[in-house]
C-alpha positions, 0 to 999 in steps of 0.5 A: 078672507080678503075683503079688499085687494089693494086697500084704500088706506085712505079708509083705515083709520075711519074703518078701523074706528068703526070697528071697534065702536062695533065691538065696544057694543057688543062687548059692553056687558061684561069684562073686555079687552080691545087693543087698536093698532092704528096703521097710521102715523106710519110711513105710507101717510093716508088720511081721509079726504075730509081731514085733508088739509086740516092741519098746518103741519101737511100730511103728518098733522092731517093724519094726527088730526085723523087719529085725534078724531078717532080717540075722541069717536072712541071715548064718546061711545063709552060714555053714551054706552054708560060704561066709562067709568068702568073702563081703562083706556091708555093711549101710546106709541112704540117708538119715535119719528122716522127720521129719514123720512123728513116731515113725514115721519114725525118729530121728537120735539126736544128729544135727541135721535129718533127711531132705530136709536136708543136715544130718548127720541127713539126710545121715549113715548108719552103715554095717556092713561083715561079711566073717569072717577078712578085715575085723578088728571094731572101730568105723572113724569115715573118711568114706564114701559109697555112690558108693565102693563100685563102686570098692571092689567092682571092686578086690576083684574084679581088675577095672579101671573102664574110663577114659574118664569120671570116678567120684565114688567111690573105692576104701575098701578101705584102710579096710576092712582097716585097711592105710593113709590113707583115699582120701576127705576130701571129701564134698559135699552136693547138693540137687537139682543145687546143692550146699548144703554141703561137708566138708573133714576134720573141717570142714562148711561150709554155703552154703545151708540149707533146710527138709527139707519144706514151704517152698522157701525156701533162706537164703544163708550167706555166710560159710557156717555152719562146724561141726567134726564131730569135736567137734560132730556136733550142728552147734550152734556156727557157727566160721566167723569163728575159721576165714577160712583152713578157709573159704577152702580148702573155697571153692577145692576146691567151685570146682575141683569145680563147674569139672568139671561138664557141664550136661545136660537134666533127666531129671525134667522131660522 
C-alpha cells in the first residue's frame, strides 16, 4: 500500500522513531525482535525542520543530531515501559563515509579510505551495545562483525543454530559481558566475492587494494601490504618486510579459508 508518493524524507526519521516506540508497546509483554534501519545518514541528506541548523558540522551533523534524538526517544520508552533491563539494544552502521560526497557523506576521523574500500575507514564501524544491569559501561576495542550477532542473539535466547551448515559468525557474548577470551581473531575483508584483505590479531595484510569508485583498477600486493592496527590504525607504515613469519601464517589461514568455499551462480547476474 503506497501511504505517500513522493515521500517527505524530511519526516523519516521522526516516523520511523514513531513507529517503533509503536511497536516497542505492543510488543512489551513478551520476547521480541526490532531491527531499525534508519534511511539516513545516507545520501540524499534530510532532517527535520527543527534540527535544522543544530549542528556546526551542516546538514551531516543536522542529520546525526536527528539520529541521536532518535535513540534517545528509543531508550526513554524502555525505561518508561519497565522493560530495559530486559532488553539488549546495539547501535552500528554498515560501512564508512562516502567519501566523494564531501562533507555530505561523512567522515572516518583517523581512519584511512572510506566507503567501497577495504581499508579500516570502509570497513571499521564503532559499535554500542546498551543492556542496563547486564553489560558493565566501559570501552571494549575485540574484533566484531555483524555476522556474529545471529550466533550471539540465539545463546542469549537458549536457542541452538541447527547443524547442517557453516556460520561466519560466532557467539560475542564473552565479550559482551566481560566473562573470558574473544571467539574472533580473524576478519576477512571481501570485495565482491574476492577477498582483498585479512586480519589476524592486531595484523592487517592487504592482497589487493582498489579505489573505492571511479576505476576497476585493483594493484596486486605480493607481499601484501602489512599494517599492525593496534599502533597504527591509520595504516600508514607497510611492515610486511620486519614480519615474513605474520605473513605466512595470515597466508595459511586465507587458504584454509577459500578451501571451504563452494562456487554457486551469481544472483546479480541472472
Amino acid at each position: 500500500k503506497i501511504v505517500e508518493r513522493p515521500a517527505d524524507q524530511r519526516t523519516i526519521t521522526k516516523r520511523y522513531t514513531e513507529e517503533i516506540i509503536s511497536k516497542i508497546r505492543s510488543y512489551k509483554k513478551g520476547p521480541f525482535f526490532l531491527y531499525l534501519a534508519h534511511s539516513f545518514p545516507h545520501i540524499p541528506l534530510y532532517r527535520s525542520p527543527e534540527f535544522k541548523g543544530r549542528s556546526a558540522a551542516g546538514i551531516y551533523g543536522d542529520v546525526i543530531e536527528e539520529i541521536d534524538w532518535s535513540v534517545g526517544r528509543i531508550l526513554e520508552t524502555l525505561k518508561k515501559e519497565k522493560i530495559a533491563e530486559k532488553t539488549l539494544v546495539i547501535f552500528t552502521s554498515d560501512n564508512g563515509p562516502w567519501l566523494t560526497y564531501g562533507t555530505h557523506g561523512g567522515s572516518a576521523g583517523l581512519l584511512r579510505g572510506g566507503k567501497g574500500g577495504t581499508f579500516e575507514g570502509g570497513m571499521r564501524e564503532p559499535t554500542i551495545f546498551w543492556w542496563p544491569g547486564k553489560i558493565k559501561p566501559g570501552v571494549v576495542m575485540e574484533m566484531g562483525t555483524t555476522m556474529d550477532l545471529l550466533p550471539t542473539f540465539c545463546k542469549l535466547a537458549n536457542i541452538t543454530l541447527p547443524d547442517d551448515r557453516m556460520y561466519d559468525g560466532y557467539d560475542i557474548s564473552t565479550v559482551m559481558f566481560d566473562t573470558g577470551p574473544n571467539p574472533r581473531d580473524v576478519v576477512f575483508y571481501y570485495r565482491d566475492t574476492d577477498v582483498f584483505a585479512m586480519r589476524k590479531g592486531a595484523y592487517k595484510a592487504h592482497f589487493f587494494t582498489q579505489p573505492e569508485y571511479g576505476s576497476s583498477n585493483r594493484t596486486v600486493h605480493d607481499p601484501p601490504l602489512l599494517y599492525n592496527l593496534n599502533v597504527d590504525p591509520s595504516e600508514k607504515h607497510d611492515i610486511a618486510e620486519k614480519h615474513p613469519e605474520i605473513i605466512s601464517e595470515i597466508r595459511k589461514i586465507l587458504a584454509e579459508h577459500l578451501s571451504t568455499l563452494i562456487p554457486v551462480e551469481n544472483q546479480l547476474e541472472k
